[in-house]
VMD Tcl script that draws the C-alpha trace (Angstrom):
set ca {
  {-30.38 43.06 22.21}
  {-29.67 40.64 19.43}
  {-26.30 38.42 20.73}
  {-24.08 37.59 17.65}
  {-22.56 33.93 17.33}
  {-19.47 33.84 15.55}
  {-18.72 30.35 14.14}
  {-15.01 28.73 15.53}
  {-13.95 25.48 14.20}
  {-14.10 22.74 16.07}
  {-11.33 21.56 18.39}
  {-11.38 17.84 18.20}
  {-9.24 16.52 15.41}
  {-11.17 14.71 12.72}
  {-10.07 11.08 12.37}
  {-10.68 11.11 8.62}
  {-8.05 8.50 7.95}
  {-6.76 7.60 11.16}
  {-5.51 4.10 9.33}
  {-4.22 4.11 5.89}
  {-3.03 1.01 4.18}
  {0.19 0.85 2.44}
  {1.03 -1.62 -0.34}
  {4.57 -2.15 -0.76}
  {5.85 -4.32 -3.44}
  {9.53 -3.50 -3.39}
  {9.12 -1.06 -6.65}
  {10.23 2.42 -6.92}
  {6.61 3.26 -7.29}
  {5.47 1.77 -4.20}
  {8.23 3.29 -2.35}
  {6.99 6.62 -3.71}
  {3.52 5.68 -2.12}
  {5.58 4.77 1.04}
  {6.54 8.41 1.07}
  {3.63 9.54 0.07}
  {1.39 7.70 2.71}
  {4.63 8.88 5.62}
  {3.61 12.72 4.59}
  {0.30 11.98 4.72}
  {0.23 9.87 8.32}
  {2.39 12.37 10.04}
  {0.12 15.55 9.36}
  {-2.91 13.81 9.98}
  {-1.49 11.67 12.90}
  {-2.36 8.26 11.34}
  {-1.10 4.58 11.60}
  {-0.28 3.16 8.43}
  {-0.80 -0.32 7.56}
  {2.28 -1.46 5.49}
  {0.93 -4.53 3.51}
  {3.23 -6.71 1.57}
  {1.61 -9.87 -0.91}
  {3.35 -12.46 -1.06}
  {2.31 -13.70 -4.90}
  {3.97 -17.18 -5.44}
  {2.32 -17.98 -8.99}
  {4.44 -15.68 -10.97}
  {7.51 -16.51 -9.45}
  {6.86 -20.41 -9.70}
  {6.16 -20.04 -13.59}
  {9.40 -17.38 -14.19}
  {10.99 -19.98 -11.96}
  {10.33 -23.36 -13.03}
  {13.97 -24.86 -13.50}
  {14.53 -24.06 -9.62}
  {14.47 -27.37 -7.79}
  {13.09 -26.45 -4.78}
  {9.53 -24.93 -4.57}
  {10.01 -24.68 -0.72}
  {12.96 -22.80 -1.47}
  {11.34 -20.34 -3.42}
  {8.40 -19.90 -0.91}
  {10.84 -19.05 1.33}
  {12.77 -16.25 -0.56}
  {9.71 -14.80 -1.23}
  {8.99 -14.88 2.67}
  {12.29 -13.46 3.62}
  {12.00 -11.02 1.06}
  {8.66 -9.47 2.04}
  {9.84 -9.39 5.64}
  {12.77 -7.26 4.92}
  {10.78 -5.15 2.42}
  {8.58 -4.45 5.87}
  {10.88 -4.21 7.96}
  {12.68 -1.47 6.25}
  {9.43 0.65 5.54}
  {8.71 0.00 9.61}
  {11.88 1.61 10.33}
  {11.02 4.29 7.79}
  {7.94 5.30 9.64}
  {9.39 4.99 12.90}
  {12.15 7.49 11.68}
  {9.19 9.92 10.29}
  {7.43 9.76 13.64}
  {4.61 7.32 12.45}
  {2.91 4.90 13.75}
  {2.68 1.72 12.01}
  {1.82 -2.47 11.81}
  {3.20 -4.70 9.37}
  {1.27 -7.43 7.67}
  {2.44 -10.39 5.27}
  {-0.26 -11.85 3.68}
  {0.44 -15.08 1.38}
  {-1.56 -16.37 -1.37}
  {-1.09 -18.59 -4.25}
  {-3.86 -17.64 -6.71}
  {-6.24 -14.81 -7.53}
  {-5.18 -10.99 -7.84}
  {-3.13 -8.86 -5.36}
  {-5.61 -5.80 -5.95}
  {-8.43 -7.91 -4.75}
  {-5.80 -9.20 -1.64}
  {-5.38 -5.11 -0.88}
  {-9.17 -4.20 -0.70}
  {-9.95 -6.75 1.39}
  {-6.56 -6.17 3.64}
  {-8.16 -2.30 4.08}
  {-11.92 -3.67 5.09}
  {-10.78 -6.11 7.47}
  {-7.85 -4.01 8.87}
  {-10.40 -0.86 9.29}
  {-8.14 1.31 6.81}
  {-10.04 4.47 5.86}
  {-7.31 5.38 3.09}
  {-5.18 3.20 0.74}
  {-1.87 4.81 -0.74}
  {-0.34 3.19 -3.39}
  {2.25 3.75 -5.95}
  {1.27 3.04 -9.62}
  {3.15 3.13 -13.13}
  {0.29 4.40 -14.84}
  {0.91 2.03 -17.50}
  {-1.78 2.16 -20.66}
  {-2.36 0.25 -23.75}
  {-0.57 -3.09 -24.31}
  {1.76 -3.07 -21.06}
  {-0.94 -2.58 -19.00}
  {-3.29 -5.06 -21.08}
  {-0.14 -7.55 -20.32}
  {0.87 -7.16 -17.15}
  {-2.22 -6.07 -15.64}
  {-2.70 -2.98 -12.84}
  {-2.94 -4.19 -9.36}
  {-3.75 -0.40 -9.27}
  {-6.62 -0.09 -11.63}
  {-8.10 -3.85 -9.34}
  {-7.93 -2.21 -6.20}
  {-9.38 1.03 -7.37}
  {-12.26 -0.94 -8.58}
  {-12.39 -3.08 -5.65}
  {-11.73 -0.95 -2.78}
  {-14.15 0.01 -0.05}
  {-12.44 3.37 0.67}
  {-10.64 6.08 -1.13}
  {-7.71 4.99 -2.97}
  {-4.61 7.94 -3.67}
  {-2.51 6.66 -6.81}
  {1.04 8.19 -6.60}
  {2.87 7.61 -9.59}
  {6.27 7.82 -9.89}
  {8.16 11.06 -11.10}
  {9.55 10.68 -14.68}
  {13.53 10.98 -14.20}
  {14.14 10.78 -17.52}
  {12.92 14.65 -18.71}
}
mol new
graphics top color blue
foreach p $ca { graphics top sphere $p radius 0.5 }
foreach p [lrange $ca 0 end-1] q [lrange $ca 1 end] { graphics top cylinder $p $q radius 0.2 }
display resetview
């Protein structure tokens, strides 16, 4: 008598991306990530990491008339906390568990700041928001996006924002 196996799925829940890193800049696209990356955590029972870069060459060069450099450093501070704060208290709404993490730097390029954020912080996803900018714009302002892509030592899920102009 021949005894016939039938294959079941396992019952342990795979921890595919048990931490995914979230990149919030304070843009609608990276609040569509944020959403994104909440859908995302809640099915698979992940942590997000909500990252926030605190960039202060730009803003010192738009900002150059403002007499206090200390002054800006700390808007830019305040800023990012509140920026995590409010995507903490997003999560925590959605049922998600979640750190927050400001990380300050004064030269070099955010996308190389998030792929290093995701190996140290032992994210196995990164969810980000891009505006899929091309051509010129992009050749301008650059793609924190497209650097982090390149960069990244895990998968990285580019949610761009829904045209609301159509």
């Amino acid at each position: 008598m021949h005894l016939i196996r039938r294959w079941t799925a396992p019952t342990r829940r795979i921890a595919m991306y048990s931490r995914i890193l979230v990149p919030l800049d304070g843009s609608d696209t990276a609040a569509s990530g944020l959403r994104e990356a909440l859908a995302l955590a809640r099915d698979l029972h992940a942590t997000l990491v909500l990252l926030h870069v605190v960039n202060e060459f730009p803003m010192l060069v738009e900002m150059a008339s403002v007499s206090s450099i200390a002054d800006i450093h700390e808007g830019l501070i305040k800023r990012g906390n509140e920026l995590l704060a409010k995507a903490s208290r997003d999560a925590t709404a959605a049922g998600v568990p979640c750190e927050t993490l400001l990380h300050e730097m004064a030269s070099g390029r955010v996308g190389d700041v998030i792929a290093e954020q995701a190996r140290v912080r032992d994210c196995r996803l990164i969810v980000m928001g891009t505006h899929g900018r091309r051509g010129v714009s992009r050749l301008v302002m650059g793609s924190d996006a497209e650097i982090t892509v390149r960069c990244a030592p895990v998968p990285v899920l580019l949610v761009r924002q829904q045209d609301t102009s159509a």
